[in-house]
PQR file with spaces between the fields and no chain letter, atoms N, CA, C, O and H, PARSE charges and radii, in Angstrom:
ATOM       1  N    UNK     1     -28.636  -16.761    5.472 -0.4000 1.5000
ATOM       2  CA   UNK     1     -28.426  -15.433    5.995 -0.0000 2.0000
ATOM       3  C    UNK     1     -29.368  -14.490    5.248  0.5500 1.7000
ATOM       4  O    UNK     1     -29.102  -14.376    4.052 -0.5500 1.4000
ATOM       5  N    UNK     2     -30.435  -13.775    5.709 -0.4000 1.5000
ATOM       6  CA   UNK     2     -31.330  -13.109    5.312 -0.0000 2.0000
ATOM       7  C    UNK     2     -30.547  -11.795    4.968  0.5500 1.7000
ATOM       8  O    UNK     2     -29.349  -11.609    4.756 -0.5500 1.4000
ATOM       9  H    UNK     2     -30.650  -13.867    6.681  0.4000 1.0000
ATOM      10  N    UNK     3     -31.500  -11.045    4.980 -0.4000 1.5000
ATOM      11  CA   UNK     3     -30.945   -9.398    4.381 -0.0000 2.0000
ATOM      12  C    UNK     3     -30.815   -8.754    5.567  0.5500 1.7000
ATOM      13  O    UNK     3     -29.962   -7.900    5.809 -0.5500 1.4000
ATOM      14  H    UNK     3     -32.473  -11.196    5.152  0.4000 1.0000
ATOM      15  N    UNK     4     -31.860   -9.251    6.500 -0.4000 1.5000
ATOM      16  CA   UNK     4     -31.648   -8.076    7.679 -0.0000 2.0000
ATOM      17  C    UNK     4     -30.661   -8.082    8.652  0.5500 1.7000
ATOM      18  O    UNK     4     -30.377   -7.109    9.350 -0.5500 1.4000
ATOM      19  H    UNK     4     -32.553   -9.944    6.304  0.4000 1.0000
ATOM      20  N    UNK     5     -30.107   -9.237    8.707 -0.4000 1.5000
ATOM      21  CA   UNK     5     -28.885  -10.199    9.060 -0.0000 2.0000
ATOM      22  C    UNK     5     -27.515   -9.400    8.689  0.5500 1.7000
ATOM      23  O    UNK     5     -26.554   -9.023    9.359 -0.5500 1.4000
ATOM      24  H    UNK     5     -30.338  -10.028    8.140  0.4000 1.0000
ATOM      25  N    UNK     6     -27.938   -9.298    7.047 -0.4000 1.5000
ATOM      26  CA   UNK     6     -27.003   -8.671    6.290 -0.0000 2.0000
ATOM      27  C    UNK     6     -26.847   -7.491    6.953  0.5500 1.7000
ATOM      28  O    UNK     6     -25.863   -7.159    7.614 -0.5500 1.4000
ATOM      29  H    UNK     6     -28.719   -9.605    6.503  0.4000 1.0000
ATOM      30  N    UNK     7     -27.726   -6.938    6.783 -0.4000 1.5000
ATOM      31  CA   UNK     7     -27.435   -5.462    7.151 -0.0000 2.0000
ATOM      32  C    UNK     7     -27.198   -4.768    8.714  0.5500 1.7000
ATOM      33  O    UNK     7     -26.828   -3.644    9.054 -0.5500 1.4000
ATOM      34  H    UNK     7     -28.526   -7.207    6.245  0.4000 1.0000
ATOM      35  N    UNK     8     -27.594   -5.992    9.493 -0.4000 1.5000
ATOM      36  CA   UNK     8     -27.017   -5.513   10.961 -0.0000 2.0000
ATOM      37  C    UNK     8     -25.542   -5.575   11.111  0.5500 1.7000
ATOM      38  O    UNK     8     -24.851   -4.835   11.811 -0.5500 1.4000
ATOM      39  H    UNK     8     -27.895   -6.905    9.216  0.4000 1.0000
ATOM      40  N    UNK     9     -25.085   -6.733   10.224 -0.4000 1.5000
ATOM      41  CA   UNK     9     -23.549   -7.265   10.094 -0.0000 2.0000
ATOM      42  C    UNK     9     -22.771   -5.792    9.853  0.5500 1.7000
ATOM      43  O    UNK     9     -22.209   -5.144   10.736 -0.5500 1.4000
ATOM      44  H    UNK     9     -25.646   -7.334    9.655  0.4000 1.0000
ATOM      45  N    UNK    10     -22.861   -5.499    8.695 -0.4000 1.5000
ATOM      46  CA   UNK    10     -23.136   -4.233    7.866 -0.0000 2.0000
ATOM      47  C    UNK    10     -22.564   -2.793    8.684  0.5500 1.7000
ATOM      48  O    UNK    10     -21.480   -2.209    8.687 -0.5500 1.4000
ATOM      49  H    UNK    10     -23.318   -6.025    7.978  0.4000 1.0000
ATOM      50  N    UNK    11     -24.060   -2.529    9.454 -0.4000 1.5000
ATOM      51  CA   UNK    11     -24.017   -1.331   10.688 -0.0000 2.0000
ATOM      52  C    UNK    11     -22.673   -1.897   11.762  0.5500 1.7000
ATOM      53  O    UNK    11     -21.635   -1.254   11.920 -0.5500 1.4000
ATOM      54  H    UNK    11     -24.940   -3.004    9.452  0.4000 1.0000
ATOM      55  N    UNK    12     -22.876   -2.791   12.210 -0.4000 1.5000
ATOM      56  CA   UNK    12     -21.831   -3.100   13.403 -0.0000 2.0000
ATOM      57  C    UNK    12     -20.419   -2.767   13.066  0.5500 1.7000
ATOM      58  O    UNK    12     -19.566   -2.378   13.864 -0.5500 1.4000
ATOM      59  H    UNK    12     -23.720   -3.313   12.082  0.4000 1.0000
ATOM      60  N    UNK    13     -20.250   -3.004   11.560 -0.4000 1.5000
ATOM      61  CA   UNK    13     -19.132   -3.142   10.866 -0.0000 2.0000
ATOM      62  C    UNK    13     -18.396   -1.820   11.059  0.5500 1.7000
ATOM      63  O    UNK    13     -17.299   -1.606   11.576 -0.5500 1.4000
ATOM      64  H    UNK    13     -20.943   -3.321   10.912  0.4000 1.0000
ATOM      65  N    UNK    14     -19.616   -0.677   10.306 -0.4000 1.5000
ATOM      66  CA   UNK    14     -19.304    0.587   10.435 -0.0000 2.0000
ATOM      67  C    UNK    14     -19.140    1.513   11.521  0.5500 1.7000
ATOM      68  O    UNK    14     -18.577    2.604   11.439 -0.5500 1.4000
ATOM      69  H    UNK    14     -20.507   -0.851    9.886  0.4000 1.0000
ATOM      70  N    UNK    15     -19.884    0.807   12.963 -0.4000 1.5000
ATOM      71  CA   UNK    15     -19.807    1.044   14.109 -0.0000 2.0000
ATOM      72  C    UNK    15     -17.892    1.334   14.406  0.5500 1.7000
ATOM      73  O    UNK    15     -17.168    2.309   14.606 -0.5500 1.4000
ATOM      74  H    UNK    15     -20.342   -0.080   13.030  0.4000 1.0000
ATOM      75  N    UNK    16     -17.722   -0.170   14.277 -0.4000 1.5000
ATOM      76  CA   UNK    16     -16.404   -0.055   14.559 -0.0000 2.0000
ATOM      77  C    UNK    16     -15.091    0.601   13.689  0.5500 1.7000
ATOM      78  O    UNK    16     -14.070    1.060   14.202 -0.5500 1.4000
ATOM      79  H    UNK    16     -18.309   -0.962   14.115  0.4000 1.0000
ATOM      80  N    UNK    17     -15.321    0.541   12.602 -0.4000 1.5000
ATOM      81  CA   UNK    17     -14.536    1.059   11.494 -0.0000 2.0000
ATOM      82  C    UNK    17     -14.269    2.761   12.070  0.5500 1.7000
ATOM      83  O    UNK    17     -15.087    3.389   12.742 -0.5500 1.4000
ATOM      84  H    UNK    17     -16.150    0.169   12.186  0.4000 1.0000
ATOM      85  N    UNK    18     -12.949    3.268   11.617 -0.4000 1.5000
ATOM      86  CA   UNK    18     -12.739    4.684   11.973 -0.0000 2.0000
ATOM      87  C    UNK    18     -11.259    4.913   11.244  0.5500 1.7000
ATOM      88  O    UNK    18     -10.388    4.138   10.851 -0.5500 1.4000
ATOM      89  H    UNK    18     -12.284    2.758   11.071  0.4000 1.0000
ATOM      90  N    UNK    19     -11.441    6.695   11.262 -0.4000 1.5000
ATOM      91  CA   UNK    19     -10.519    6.776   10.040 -0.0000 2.0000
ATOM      92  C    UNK    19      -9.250    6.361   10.422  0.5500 1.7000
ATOM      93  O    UNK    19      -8.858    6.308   11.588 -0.5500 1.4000
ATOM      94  H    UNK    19     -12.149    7.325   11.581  0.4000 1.0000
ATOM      95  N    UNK    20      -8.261    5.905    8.890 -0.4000 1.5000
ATOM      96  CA   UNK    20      -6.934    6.187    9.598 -0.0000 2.0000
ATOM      97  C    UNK    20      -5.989    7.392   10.133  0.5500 1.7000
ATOM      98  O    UNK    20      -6.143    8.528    9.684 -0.5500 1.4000
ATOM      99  H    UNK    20      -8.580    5.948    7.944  0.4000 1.0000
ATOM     100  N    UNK    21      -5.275    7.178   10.843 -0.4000 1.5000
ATOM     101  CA   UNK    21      -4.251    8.506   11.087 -0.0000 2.0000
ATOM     102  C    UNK    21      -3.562    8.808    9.587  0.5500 1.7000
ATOM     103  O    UNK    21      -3.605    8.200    8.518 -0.5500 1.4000
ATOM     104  H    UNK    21      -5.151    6.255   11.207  0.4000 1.0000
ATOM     105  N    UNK    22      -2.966    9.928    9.990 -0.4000 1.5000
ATOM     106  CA   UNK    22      -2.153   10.173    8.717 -0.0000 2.0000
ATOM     107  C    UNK    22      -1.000    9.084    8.573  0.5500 1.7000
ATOM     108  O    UNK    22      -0.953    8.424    7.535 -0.5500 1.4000
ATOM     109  H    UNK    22      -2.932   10.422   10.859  0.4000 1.0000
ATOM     110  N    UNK    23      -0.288    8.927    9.347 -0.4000 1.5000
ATOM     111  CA   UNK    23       0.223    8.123    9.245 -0.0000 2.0000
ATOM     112  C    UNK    23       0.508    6.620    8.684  0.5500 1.7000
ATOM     113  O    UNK    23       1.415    6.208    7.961 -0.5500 1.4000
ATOM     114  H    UNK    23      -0.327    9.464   10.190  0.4000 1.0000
ATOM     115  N    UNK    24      -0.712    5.883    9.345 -0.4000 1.5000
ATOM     116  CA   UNK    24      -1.378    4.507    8.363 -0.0000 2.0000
ATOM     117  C    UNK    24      -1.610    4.854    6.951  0.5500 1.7000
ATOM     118  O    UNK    24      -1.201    4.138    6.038 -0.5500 1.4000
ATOM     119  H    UNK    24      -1.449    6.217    9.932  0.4000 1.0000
ATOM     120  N    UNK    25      -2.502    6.348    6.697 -0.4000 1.5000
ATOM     121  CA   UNK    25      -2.355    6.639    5.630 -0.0000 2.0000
ATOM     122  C    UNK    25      -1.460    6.739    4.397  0.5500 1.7000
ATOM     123  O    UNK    25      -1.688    6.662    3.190 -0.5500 1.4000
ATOM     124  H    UNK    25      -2.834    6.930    7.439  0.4000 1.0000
ATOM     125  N    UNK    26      -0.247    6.958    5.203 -0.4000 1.5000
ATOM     126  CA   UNK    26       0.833    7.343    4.354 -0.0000 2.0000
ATOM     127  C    UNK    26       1.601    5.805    3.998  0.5500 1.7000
ATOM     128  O    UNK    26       2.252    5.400    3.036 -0.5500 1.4000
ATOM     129  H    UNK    26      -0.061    7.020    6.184  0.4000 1.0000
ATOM     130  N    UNK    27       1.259    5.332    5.009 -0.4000 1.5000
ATOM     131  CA   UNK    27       1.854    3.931    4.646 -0.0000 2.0000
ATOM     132  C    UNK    27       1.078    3.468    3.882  0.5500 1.7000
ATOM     133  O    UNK    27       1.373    3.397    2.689 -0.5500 1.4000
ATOM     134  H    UNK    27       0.730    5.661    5.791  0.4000 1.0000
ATOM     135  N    UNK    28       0.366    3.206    4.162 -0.4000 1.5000
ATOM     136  CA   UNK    28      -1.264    2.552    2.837 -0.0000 2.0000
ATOM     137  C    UNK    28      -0.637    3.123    1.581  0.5500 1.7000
ATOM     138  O    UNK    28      -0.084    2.330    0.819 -0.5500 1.4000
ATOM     139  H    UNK    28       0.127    3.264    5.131  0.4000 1.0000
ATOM     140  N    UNK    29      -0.656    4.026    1.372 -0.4000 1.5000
ATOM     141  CA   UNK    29      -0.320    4.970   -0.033 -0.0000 2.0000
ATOM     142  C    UNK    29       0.851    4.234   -0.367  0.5500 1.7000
ATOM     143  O    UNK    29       0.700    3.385   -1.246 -0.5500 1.4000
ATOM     144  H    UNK    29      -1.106    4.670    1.991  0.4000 1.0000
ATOM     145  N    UNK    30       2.217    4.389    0.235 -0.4000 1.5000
ATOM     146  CA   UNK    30       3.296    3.893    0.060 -0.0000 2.0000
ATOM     147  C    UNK    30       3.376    2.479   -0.093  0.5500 1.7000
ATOM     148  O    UNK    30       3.962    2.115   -1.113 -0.5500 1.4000
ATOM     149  H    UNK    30       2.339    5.078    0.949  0.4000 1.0000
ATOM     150  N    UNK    31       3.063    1.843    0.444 -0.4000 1.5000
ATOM     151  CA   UNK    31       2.578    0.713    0.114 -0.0000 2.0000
ATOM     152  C    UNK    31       1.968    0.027   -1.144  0.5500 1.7000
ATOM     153  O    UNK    31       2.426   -0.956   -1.727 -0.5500 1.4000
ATOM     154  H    UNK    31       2.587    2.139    1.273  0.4000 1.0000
ATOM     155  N    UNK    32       1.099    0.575   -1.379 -0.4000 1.5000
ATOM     156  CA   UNK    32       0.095    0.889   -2.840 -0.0000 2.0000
ATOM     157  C    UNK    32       1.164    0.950   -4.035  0.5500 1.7000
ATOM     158  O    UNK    32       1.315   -0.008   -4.794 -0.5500 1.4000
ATOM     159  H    UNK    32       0.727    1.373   -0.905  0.4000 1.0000
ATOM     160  N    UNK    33       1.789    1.967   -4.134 -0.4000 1.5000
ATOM     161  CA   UNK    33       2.740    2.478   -5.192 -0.0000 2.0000
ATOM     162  C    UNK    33       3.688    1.354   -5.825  0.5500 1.7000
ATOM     163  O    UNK    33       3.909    0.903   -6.949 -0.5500 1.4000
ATOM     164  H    UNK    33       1.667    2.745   -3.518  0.4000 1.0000
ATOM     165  N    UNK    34       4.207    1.103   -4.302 -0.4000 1.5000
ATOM     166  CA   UNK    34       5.465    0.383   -4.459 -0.0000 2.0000
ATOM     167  C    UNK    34       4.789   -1.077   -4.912  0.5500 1.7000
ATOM     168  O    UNK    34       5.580   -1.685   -5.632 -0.5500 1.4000
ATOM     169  H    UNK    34       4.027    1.469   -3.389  0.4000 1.0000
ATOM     170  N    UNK    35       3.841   -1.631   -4.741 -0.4000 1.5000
ATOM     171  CA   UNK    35       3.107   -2.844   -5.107 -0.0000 2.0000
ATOM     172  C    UNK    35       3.156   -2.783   -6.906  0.5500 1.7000
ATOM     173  O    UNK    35       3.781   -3.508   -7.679 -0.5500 1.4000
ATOM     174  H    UNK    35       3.198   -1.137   -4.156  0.4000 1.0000
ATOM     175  N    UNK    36       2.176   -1.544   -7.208 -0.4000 1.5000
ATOM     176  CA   UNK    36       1.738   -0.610   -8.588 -0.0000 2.0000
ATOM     177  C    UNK    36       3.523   -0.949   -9.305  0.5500 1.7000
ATOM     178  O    UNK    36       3.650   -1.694  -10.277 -0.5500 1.4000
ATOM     179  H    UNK    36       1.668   -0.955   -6.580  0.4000 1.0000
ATOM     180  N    UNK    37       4.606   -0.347   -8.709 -0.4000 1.5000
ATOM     181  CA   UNK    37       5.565   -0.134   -9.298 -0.0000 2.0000
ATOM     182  C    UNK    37       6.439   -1.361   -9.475  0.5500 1.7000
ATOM     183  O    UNK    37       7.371   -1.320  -10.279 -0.5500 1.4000
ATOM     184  H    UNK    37       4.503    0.258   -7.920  0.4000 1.0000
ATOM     185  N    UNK    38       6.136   -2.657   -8.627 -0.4000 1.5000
ATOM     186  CA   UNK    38       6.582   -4.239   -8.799 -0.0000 2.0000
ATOM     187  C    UNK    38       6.055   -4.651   -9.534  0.5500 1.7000
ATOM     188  O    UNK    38       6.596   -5.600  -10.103 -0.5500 1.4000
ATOM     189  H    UNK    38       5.379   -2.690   -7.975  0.4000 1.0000
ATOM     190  N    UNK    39       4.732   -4.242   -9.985 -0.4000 1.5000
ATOM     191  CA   UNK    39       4.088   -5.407  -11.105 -0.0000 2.0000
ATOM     192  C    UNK    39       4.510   -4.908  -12.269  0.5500 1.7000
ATOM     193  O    UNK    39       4.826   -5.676  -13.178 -0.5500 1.4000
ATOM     194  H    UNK    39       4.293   -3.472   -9.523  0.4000 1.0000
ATOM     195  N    UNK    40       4.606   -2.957  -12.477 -0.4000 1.5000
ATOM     196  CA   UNK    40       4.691   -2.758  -13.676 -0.0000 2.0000
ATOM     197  C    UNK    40       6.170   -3.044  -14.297  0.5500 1.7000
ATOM     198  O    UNK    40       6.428   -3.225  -15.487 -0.5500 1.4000
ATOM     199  H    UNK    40       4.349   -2.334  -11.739  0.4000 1.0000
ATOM     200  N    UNK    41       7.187   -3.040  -13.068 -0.4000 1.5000
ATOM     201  CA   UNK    41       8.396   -3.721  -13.269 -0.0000 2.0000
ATOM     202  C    UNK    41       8.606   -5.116  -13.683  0.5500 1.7000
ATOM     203  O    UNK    41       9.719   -5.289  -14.182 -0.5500 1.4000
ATOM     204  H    UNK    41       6.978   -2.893  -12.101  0.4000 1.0000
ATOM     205  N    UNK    42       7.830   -6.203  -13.619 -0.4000 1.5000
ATOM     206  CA   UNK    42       7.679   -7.124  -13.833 -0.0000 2.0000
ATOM     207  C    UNK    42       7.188   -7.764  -15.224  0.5500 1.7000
ATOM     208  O    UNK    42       7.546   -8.823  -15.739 -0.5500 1.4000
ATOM     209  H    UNK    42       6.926   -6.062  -13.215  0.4000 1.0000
ATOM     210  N    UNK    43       6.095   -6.639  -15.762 -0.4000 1.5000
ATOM     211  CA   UNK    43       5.690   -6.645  -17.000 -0.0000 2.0000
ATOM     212  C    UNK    43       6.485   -5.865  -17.987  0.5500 1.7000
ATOM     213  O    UNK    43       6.210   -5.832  -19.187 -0.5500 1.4000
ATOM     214  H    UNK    43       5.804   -5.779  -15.343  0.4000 1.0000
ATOM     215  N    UNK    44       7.530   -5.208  -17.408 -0.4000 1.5000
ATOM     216  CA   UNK    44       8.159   -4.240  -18.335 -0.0000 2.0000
ATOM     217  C    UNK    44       9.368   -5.634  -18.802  0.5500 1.7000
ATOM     218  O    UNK    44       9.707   -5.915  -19.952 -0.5500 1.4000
ATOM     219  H    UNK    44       7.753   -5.235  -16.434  0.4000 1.0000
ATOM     220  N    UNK    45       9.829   -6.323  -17.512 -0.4000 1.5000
ATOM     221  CA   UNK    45      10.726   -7.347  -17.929 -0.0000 2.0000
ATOM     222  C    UNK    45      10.420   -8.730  -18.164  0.5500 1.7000
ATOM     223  O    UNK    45      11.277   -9.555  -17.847 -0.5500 1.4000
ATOM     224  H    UNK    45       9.554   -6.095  -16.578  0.4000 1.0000
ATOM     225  N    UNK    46       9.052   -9.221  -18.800 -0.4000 1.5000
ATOM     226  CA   UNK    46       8.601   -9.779  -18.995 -0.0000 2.0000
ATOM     227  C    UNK    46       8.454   -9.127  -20.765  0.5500 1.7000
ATOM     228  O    UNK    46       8.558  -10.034  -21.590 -0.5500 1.4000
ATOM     229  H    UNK    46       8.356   -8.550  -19.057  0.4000 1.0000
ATOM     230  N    UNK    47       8.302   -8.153  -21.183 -0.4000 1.5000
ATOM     231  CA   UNK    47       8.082   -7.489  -22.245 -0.0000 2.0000
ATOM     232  C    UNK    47       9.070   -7.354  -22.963  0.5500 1.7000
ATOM     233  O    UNK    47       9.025   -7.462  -24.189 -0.5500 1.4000
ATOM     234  H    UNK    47       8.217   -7.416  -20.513  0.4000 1.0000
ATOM     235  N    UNK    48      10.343   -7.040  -22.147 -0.4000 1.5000
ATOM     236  CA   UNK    48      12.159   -6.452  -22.632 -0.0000 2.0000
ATOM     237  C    UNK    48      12.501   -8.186  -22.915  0.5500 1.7000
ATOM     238  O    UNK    48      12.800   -8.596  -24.036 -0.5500 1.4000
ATOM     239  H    UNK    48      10.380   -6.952  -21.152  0.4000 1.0000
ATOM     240  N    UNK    49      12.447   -8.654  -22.287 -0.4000 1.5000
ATOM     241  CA   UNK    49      12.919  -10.716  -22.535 -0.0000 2.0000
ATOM     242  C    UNK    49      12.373  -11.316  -23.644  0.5500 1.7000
ATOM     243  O    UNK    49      13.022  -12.045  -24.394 -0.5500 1.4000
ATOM     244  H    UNK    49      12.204   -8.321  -21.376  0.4000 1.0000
ATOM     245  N    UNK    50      10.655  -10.918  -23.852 -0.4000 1.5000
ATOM     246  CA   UNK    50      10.075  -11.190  -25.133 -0.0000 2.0000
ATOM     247  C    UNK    50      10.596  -10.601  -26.092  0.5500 1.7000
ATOM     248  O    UNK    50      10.831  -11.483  -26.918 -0.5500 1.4000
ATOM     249  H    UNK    50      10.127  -10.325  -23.243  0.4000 1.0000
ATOM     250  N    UNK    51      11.019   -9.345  -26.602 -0.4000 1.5000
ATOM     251  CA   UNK    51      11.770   -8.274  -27.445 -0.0000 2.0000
ATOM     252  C    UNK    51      12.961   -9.133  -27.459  0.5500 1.7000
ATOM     253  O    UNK    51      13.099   -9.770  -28.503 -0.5500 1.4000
ATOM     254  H    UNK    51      10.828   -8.628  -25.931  0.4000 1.0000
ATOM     255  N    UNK    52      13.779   -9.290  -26.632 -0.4000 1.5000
ATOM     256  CA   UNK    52      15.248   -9.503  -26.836 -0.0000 2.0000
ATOM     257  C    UNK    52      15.205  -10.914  -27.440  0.5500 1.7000
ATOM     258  O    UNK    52      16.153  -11.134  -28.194 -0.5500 1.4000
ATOM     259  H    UNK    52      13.667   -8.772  -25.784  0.4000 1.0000
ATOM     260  N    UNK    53      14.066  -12.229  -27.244 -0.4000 1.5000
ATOM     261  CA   UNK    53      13.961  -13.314  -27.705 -0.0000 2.0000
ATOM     262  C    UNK    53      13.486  -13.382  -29.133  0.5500 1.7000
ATOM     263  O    UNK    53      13.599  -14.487  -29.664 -0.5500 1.4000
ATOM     264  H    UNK    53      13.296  -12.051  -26.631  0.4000 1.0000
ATOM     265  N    UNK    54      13.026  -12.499  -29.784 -0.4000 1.5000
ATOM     266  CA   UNK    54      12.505  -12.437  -30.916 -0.0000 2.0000
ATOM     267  C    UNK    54      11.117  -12.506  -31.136  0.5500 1.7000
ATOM     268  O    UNK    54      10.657  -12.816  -32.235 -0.5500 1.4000
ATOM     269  H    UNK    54      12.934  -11.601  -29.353  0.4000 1.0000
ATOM     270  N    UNK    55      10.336  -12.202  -30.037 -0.4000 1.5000
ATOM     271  CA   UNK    55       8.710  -12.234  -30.374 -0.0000 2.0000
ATOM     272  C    UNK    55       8.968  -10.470  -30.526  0.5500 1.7000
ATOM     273  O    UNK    55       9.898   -9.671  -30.419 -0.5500 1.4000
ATOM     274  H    UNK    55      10.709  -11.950  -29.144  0.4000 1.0000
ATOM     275  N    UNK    56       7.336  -10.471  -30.881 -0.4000 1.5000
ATOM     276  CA   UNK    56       7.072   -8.949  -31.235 -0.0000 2.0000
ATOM     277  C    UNK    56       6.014   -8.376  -30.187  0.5500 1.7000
ATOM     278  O    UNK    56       5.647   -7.203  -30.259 -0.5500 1.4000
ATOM     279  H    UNK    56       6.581  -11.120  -30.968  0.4000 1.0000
């Protein structure tokens, strides 16, 4: 796959691409957070189990 290949791929891509509504938006976001807020929940009790077991 050459470059120019690349870059028609590229344009077509952006051809079709268009913004989201607010809506998708808001879900995207919400979405995001709540992902952000499972992992850091996960490491917080991954962290509280190590503490309570006796590591430091």
């Amino acid at each position: 796959m050459g470059i120019k290949s690349f870059l028609a791929q590229c344009a077509r891509t952006l051809k079709l691409a268009v913004k989201p509504g607010r809506e998708e938006l808001w879900l995207s976001i919400k979405i995001s957070v709540l992902g952000i807020g499972v992992v850091g929940l996960v490491g917080f009790a991954i962290k509280y189990i190590s503490f309570a077991l006796g590591g430091v």
